[in-house]
DOZA-303303 format. One record per residue (C-alpha): residue number from 1; x, y, z. Coordinates in steps of 0.05 Angstrom, whole numbers, plus 5000, padded with zeros to 4 digits. Example, Ala and Ser with C-alpha at 12.3 -4.5 7.8 and 13.67 -1.06 7.14 Angstrom:
2
seq=1, u=5246, v=4910, w=5156
seq=2, u=5273, v=4979, w=5143
// end
This chain:
490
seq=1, u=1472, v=1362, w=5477
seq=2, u=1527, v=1412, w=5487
seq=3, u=1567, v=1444, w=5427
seq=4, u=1636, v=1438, w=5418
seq=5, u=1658, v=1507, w=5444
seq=6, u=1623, v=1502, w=5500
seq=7, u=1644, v=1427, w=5514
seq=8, u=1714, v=1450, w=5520
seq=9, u=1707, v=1525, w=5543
seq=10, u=1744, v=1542, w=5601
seq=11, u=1699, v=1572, w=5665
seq=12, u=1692, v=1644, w=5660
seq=13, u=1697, v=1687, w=5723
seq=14, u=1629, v=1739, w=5740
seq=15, u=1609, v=1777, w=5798
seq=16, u=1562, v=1756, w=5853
seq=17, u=1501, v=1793, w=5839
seq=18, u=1489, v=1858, w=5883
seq=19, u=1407, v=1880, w=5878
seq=20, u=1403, v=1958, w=5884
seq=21, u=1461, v=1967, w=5844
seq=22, u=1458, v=2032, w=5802
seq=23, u=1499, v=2036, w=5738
seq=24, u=1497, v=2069, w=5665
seq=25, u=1477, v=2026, w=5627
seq=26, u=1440, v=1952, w=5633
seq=27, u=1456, v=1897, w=5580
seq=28, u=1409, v=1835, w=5582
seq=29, u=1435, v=1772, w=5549
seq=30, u=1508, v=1753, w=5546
seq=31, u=1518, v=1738, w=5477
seq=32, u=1558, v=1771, w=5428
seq=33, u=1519, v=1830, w=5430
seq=34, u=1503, v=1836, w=5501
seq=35, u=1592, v=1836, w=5513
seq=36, u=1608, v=1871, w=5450
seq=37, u=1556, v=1926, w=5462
seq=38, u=1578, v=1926, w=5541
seq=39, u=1652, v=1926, w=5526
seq=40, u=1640, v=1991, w=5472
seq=41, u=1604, v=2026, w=5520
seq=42, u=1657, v=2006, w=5582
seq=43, u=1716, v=2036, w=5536
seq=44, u=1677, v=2100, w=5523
seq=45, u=1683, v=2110, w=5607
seq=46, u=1611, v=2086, w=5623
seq=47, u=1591, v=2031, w=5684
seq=48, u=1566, v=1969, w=5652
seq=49, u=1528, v=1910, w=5671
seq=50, u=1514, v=1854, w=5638
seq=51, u=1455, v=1794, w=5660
seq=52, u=1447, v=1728, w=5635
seq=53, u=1397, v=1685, w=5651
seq=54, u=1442, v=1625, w=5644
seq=55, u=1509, v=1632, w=5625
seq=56, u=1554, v=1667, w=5580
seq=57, u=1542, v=1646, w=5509
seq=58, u=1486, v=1595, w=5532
seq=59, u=1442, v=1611, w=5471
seq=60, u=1462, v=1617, w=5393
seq=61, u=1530, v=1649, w=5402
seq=62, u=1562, v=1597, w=5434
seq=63, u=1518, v=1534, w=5396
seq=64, u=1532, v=1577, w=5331
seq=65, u=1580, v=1553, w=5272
seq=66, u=1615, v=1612, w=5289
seq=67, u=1634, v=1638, w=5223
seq=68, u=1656, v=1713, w=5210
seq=69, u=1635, v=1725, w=5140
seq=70, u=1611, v=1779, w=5089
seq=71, u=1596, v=1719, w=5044
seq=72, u=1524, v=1693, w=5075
seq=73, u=1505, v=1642, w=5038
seq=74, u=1445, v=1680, w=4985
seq=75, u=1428, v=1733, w=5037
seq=76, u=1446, v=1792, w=5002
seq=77, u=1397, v=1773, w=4943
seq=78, u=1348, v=1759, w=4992
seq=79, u=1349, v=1835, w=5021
seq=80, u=1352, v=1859, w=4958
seq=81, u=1287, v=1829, w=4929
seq=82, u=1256, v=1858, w=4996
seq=83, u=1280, v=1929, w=5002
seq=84, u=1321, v=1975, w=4960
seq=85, u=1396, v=1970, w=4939
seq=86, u=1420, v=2033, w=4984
seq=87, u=1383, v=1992, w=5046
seq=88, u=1426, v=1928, w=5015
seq=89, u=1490, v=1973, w=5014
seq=90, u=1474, v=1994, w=5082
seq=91, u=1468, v=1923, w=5114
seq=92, u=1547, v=1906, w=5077
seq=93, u=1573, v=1965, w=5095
seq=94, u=1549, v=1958, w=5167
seq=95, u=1578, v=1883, w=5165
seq=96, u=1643, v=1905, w=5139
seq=97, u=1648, v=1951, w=5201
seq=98, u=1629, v=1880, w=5242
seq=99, u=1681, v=1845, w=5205
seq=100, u=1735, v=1899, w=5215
seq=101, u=1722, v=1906, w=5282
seq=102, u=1718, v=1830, w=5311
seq=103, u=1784, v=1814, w=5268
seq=104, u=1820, v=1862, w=5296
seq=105, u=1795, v=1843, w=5369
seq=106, u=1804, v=1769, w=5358
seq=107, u=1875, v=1787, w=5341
seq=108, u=1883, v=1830, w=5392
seq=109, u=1877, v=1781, w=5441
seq=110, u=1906, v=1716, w=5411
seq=111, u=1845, v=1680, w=5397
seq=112, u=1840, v=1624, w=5353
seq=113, u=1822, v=1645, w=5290
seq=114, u=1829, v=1615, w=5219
seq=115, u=1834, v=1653, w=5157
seq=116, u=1778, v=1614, w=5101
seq=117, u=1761, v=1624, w=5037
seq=118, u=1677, v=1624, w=5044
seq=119, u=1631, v=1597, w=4987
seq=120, u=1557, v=1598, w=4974
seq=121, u=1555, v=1529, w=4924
seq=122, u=1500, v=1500, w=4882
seq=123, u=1474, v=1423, w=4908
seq=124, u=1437, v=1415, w=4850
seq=125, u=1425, v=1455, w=4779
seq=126, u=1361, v=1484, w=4801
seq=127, u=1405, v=1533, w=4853
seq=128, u=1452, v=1560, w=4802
seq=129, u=1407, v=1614, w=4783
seq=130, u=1413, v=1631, w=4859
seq=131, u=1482, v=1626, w=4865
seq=132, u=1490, v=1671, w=4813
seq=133, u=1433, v=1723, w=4842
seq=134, u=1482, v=1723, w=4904
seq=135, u=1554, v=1736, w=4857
seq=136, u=1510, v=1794, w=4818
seq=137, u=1490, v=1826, w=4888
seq=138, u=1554, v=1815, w=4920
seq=139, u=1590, v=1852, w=4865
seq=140, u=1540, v=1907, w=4870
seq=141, u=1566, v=1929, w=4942
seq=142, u=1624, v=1926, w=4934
seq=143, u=1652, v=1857, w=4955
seq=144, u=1713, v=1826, w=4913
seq=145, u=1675, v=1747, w=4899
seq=146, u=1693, v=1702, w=4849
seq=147, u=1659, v=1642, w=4813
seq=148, u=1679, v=1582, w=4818
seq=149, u=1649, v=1524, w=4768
seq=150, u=1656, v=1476, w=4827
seq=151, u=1657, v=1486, w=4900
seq=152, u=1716, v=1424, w=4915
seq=153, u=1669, v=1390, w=4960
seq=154, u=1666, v=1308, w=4955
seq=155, u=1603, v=1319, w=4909
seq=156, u=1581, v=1348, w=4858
seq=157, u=1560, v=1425, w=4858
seq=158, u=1538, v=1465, w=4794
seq=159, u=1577, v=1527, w=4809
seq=160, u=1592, v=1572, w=4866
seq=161, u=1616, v=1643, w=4881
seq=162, u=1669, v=1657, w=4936
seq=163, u=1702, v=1715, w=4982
seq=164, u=1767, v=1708, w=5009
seq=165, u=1804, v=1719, w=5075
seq=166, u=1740, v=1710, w=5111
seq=167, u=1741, v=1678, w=5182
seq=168, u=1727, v=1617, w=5228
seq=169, u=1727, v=1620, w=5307
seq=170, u=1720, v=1587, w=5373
seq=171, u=1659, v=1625, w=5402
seq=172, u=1673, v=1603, w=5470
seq=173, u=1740, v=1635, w=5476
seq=174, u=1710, v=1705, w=5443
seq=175, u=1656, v=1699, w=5502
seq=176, u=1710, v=1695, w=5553
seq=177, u=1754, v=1748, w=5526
seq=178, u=1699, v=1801, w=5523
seq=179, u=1681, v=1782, w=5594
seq=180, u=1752, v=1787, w=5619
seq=181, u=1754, v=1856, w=5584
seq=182, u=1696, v=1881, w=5608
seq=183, u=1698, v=1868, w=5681
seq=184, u=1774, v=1891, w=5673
seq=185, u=1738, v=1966, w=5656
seq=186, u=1699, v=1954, w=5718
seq=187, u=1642, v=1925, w=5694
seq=188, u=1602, v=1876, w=5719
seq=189, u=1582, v=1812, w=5693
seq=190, u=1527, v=1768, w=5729
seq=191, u=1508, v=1702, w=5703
seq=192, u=1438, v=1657, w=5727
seq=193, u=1416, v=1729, w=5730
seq=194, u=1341, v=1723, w=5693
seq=195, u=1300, v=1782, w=5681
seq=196, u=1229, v=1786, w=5692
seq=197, u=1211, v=1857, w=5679
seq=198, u=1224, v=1921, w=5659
seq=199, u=1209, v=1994, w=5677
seq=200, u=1228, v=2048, w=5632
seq=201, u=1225, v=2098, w=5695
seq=202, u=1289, v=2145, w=5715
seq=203, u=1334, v=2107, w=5715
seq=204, u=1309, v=2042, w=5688
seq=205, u=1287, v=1994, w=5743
seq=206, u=1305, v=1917, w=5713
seq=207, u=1280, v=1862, w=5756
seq=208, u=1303, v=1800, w=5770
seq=209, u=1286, v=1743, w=5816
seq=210, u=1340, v=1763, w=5865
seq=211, u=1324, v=1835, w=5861
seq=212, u=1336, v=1900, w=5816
seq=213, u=1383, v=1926, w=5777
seq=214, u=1390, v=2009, w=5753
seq=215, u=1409, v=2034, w=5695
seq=216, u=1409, v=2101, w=5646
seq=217, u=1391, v=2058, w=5593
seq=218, u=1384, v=1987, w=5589
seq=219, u=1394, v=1941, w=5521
seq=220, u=1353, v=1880, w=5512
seq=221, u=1399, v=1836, w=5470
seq=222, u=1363, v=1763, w=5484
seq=223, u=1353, v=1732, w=5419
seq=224, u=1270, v=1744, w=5421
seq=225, u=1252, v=1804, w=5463
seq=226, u=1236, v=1793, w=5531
seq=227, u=1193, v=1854, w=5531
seq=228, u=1128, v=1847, w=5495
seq=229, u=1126, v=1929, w=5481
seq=230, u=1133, v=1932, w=5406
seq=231, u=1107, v=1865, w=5385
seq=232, u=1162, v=1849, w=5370
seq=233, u=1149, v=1776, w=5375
seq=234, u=1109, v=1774, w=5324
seq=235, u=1148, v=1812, w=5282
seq=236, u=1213, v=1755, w=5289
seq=237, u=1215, v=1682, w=5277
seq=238, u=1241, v=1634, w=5310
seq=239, u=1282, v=1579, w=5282
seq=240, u=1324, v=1517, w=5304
seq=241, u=1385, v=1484, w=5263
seq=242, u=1429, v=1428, w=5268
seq=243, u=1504, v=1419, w=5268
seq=244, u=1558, v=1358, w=5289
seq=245, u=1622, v=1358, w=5292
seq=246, u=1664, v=1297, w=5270
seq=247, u=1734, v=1264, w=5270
seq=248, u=1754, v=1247, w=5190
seq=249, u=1819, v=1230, w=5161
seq=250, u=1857, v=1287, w=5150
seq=251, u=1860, v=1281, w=5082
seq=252, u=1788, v=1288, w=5081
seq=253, u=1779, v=1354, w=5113
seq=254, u=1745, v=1412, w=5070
seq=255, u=1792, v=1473, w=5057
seq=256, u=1737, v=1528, w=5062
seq=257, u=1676, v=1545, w=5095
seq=258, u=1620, v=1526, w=5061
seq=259, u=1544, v=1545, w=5052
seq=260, u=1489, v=1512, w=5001
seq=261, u=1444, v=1562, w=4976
seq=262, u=1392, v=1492, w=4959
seq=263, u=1338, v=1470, w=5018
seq=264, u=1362, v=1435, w=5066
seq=265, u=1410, v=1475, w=5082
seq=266, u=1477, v=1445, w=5085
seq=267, u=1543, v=1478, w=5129
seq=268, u=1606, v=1451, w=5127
seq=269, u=1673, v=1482, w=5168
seq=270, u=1735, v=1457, w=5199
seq=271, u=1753, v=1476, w=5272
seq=272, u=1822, v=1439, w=5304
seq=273, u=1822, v=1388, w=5255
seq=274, u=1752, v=1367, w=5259
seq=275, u=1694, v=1365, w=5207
seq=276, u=1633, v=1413, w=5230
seq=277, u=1574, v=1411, w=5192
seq=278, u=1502, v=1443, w=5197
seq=279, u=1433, v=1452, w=5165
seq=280, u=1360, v=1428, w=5168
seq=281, u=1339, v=1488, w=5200
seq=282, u=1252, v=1487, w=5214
seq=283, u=1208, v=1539, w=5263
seq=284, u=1218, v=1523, w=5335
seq=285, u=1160, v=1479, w=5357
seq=286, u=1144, v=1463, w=5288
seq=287, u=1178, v=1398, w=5269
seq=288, u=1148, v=1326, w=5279
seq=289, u=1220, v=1302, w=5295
seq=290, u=1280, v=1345, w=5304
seq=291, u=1311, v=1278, w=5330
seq=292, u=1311, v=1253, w=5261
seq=293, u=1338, v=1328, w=5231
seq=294, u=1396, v=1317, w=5276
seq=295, u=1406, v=1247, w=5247
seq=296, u=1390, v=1263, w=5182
seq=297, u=1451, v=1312, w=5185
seq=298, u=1496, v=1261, w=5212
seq=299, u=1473, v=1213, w=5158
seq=300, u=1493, v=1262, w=5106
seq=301, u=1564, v=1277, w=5134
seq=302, u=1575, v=1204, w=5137
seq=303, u=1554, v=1192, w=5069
seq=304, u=1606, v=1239, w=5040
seq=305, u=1661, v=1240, w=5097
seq=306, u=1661, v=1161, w=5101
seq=307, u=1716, v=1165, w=5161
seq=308, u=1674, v=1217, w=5194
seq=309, u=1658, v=1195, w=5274
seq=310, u=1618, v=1236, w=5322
seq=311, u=1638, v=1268, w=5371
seq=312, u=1592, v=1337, w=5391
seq=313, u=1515, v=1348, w=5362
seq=314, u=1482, v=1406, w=5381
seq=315, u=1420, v=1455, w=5362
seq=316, u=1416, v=1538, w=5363
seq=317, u=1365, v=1587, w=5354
seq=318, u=1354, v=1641, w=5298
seq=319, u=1307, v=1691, w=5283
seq=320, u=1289, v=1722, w=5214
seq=321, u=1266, v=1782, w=5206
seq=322, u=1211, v=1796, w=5148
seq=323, u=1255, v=1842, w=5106
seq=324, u=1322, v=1806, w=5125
seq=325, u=1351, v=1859, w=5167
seq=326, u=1360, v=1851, w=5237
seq=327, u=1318, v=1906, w=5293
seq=328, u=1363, v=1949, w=5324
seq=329, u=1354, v=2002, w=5367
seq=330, u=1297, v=2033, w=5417
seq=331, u=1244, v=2003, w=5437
seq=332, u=1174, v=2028, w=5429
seq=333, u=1153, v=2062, w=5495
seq=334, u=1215, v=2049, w=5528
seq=335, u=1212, v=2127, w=5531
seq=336, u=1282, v=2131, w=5496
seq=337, u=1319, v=2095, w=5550
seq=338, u=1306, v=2013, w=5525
seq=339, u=1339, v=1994, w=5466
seq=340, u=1344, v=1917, w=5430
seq=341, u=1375, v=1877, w=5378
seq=342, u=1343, v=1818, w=5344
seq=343, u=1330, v=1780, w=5278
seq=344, u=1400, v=1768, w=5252
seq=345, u=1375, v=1701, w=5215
seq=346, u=1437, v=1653, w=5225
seq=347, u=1497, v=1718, w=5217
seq=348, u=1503, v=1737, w=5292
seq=349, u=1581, v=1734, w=5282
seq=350, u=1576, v=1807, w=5237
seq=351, u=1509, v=1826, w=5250
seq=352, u=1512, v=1821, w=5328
seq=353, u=1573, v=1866, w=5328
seq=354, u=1541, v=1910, w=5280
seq=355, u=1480, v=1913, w=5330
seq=356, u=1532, v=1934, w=5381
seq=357, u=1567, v=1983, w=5346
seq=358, u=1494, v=2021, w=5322
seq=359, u=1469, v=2009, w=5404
seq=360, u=1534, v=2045, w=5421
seq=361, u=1529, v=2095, w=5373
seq=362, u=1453, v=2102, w=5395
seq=363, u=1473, v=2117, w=5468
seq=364, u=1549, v=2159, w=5458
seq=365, u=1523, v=2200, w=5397
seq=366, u=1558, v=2201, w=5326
seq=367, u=1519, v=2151, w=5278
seq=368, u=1563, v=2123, w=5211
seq=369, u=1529, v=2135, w=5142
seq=370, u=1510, v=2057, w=5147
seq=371, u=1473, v=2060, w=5212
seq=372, u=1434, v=2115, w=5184
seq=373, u=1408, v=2091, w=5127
seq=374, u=1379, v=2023, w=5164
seq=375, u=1343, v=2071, w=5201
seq=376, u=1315, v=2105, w=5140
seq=377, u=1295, v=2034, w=5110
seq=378, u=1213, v=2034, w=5083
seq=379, u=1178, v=1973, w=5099
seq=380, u=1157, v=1945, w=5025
seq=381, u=1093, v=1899, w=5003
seq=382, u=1137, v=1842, w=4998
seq=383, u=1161, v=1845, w=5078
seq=384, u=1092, v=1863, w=5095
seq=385, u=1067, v=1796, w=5061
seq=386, u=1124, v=1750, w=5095
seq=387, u=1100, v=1781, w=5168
seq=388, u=1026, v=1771, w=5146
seq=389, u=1039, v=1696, w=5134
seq=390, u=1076, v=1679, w=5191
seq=391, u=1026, v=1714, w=5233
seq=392, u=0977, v=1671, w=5204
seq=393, u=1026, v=1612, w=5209
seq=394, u=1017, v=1625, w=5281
seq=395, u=0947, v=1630, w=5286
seq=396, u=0944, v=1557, w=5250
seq=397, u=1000, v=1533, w=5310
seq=398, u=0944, v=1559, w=5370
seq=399, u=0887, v=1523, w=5328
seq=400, u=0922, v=1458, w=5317
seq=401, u=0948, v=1456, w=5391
seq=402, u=0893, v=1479, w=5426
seq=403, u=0842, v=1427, w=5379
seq=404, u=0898, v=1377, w=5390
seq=405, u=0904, v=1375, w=5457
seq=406, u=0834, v=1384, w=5480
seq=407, u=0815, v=1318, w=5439
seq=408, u=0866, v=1280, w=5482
seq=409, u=0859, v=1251, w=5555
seq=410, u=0921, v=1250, w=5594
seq=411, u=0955, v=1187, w=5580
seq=412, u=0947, v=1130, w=5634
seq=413, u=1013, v=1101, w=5630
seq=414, u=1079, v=1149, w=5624
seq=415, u=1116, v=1164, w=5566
seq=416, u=1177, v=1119, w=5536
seq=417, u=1241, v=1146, w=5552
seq=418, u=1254, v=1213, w=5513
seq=419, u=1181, v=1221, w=5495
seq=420, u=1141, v=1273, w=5516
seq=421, u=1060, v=1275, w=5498
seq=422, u=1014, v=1334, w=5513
seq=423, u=0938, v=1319, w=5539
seq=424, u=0884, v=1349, w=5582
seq=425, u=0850, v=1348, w=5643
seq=426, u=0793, v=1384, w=5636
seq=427, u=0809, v=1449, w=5597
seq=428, u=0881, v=1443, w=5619
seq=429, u=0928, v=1424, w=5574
seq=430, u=0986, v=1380, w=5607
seq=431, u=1057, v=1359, w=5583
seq=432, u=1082, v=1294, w=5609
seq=433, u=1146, v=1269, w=5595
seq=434, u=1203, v=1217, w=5606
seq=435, u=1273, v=1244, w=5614
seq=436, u=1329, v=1197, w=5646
seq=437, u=1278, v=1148, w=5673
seq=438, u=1243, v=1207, w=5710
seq=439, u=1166, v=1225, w=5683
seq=440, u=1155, v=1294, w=5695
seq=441, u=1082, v=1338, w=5685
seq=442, u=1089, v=1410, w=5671
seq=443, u=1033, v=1457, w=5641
seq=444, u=1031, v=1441, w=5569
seq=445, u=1016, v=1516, w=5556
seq=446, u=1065, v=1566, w=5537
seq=447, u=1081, v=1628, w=5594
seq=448, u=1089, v=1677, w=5551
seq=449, u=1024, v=1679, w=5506
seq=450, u=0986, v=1616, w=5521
seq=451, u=1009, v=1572, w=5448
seq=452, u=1004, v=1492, w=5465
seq=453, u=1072, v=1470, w=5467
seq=454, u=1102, v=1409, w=5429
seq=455, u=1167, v=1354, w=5452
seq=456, u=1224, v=1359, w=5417
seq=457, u=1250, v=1290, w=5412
seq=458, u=1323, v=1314, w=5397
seq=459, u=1332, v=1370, w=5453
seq=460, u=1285, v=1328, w=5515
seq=461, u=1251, v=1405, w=5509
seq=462, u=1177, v=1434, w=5505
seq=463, u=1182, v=1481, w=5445
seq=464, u=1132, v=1542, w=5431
seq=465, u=1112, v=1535, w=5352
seq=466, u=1085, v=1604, w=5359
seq=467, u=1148, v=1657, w=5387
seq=468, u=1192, v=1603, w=5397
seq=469, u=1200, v=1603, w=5481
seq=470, u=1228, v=1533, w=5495
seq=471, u=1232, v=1496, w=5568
seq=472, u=1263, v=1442, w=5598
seq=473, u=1227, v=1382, w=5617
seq=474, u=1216, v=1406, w=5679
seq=475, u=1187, v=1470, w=5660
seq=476, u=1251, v=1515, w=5667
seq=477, u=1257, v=1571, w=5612
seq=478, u=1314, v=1552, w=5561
seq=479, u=1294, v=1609, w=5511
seq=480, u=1254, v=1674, w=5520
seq=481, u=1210, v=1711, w=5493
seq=482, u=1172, v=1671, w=5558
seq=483, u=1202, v=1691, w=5624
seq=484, u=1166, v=1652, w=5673
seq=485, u=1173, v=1586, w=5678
seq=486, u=1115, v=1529, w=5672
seq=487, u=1072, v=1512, w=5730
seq=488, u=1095, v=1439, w=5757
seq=489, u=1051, v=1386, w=5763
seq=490, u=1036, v=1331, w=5807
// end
């Protein structure tokens, strides 16, 4: 499963990594933040490097939808039943920075880029009320959206609001633009580069399995945390999603980008005259099937696209945070030298560039109005009761796993192809599975905090339900907060 912008991304030229190599400023994860953050701080005159574990754009930026809006779907209602208006006026205004910014860049340097109308729509009557929660809070910060009393899509919809001259893009080609910048500043970019600690000493010693790295500061900008300080996994969740891309008739193709504000989510974009779509998001490690999510969503763009034909599925990986704004900025007892980003909850396009711009402010001095009044937010009863239930959520995953695998021998014959079962030997849990006709045993038991891990039929994967670290059949890491991989099996 690769996404379309990585299916047909050019390579991208790094450095060979250099252990003992000192520089200003570490960025971990090379994402839109990670490059973003490492390209502000190159232009400001500072020596930059950036590590990825895999490679550039290997996690949600480049298996995003990839959609550059200040129109997100009912997200603006959603922060304001949290927190308070001035925090909601805070998070725009800090997007419409992120918007300003990225459109200038992608035009800048002649990337693809497609000017869309964006629209939050109704699926059925019972999300009008939302819809027009979403055009009330909109309006309230400042945002020129419209209604509409039906969306155009090949169904019906009961109303939608819209925002104008909003943007689509090809991820892939932002990736290797801010790369290309970057090194062209002298910085250095190192992919397969996988950190597996952290000391907030002076400077800041980052480890990796080919040696350490130096830094002033270093910026953790991996999705989850790799650093447990903070708690900071528990404090996130973790969510897949879904999303195709098709051939249609050309007739057939949508002229906006599109967002449901029902459950399941539905997505639907163009990109080079194909049909993208998205949705059916679910906690990582907590679906029976995501196989049948992914074909559910195909099913669905079928249905109403009746030309449609596959040709790209693919999955990426969110995290919401329990008030709706993202984390940003240092990290508890990183003794003012370890910063992060996180929880951006499907909006990395803005919000990731609106992490960078705060990280950069954080580090070079001179914080806007916007950045400060995040900072300022109060955590309200309502936030503290969404982060109480996931953590109990959680607590339900170790039960269920732990029960559930200790009640199960390890099976005597191997799994069918693209199965994967979990067992025990002993008080060991074990995950076996069947990947390409090759059966593989790994520890069934997550790295990073010791949750019972369960196959994901759709990805060949061993998923965490609890922080959402996933693995590769074989045990290799695809997604922190784990950073070791699992023990191999005979």
């Amino acid at each position: 499963m690769t996404s379309l912008w990585l299916a047909n991304a050019d390579p991208v030229t790094t450095d060979g990594f250099v252990p003992g190599t000192h520089v200003d400023d570490v960025i971990v994860g090379g994402g839109i933040t990670g490059l973003v953050t490492a390209l502000l701080l190159a232009r400001s005159g500072r020596r930059v490097a950036v590590l990825e574990a895999r490679y550039l754009g290997a996690g949600t930026t480049g298996n995003s939808t990839a959609k550059l809006s200040l129109l997100q779907g009912t997200h603006l209602s959603a922060i304001r039943r949290t927190l308070y208006q001035s925090v909601t006026q805070a998070y725009a205004d800090g997007n419409r920075a992120a918007f300003g910014w990225l459109s200038e860049y992608l035009a800048s340097r002649s990337i693809d880029a497609d000017i869309r109308d964006a629209i939050t729509y109704a699926a059925t009557a019972d999300a009008t009320p939302s819809v027009e929660r979403e055009f009330e809070v909109a309006r309230s910060v400042g945002l020129p959206v419209r209604r509409l009393d039906d969306a155009g899509l090949p169904f019906r919809t009961y109303g939608a609001v819209a925002l104008a001259g909003q943007v689509q893009l090809d991820p892939a080609q932002l990736v290797a633009a801010l790369a290309a910048d970057i090194r062209a500043l002298g910085g250095r970019v190192y992919e397969g580069a996988r950190v597996t600690g952290m000391r907030a000493s002076d400077p800041v010693r980052v480890s990796t399995a080919d040696g350490d790295i130096f830094g002033r500061t270093a910026i953790i900008a991996t999705g989850s945390p790799i650093l447990d300080r903070g708690l900071y996994f528990a404090k996130i969740t973790a969510k897949r999603s879904y999303a195709a891309s098709f051939t249609v008739d050309g007739s057939e193709l949508p002229s906006a980008m599109y967002l449901s504000a029902d459950s399941p989510v539905r997505s639907v974009r163009t990109s080079g005259g194909l049909l993208l779509t998205g949705g059916n998001g679910h906690g990582t490690g907590r679906s029976p099937s995501p196989r049948h999510a992914m074909d559910e969503l195909r099913d669905w763009a079928t249905r109403y696209w009746p030309s449609a034909q596959l040709t790209h599925e693919w999955a990426a990986q969110d995290y919401s945070t329990p008030h709706h704004v993202p984390f940003v900025g240092k990290l508890p007892r990183g003794r003012g030298r370890v910063y992060l980003a996180t929880g951006y909850e499907k909006w990395g396009m803005t919000n990731g560039v609106a992490a960078a711009l705060t990280l950069h402010a954080d580090i070079t001095g001179g914080r806007a109005p916007w950045q400060k009044a995040l900072r300022r937010r109060v955590t309200t009863p309502r936030a503290i009761a969404t982060g109480i239930g996931e953590n109990l959520a959680v607590a339900s995953w170790y039960a269920k796993g732990w029960a559930g695998a200790l009640t199960r021998g390890v099976p005597t014959e191997p799994p069918g192809e693209g199965s994967g079962v979990v067992g025990s030997r002993g008080i060991h849990p074990v995950a076996i599975s069947t990947v390409d006709g090759a059966t593989c045993a790994v520890s069934g038991v997550c790295s990073h905090l010791g949750a019972v891990l369960t196959w994901n039929d759709g990805e060949n994967s061993w998923d965490c339900p609890a922080h959402g670290s996933r693995f590769s059949a074989r045990g290799a890491v695809l997604e922190g907060p784990a950073t070791a991989d699992l023990r191999l099996l005979d």
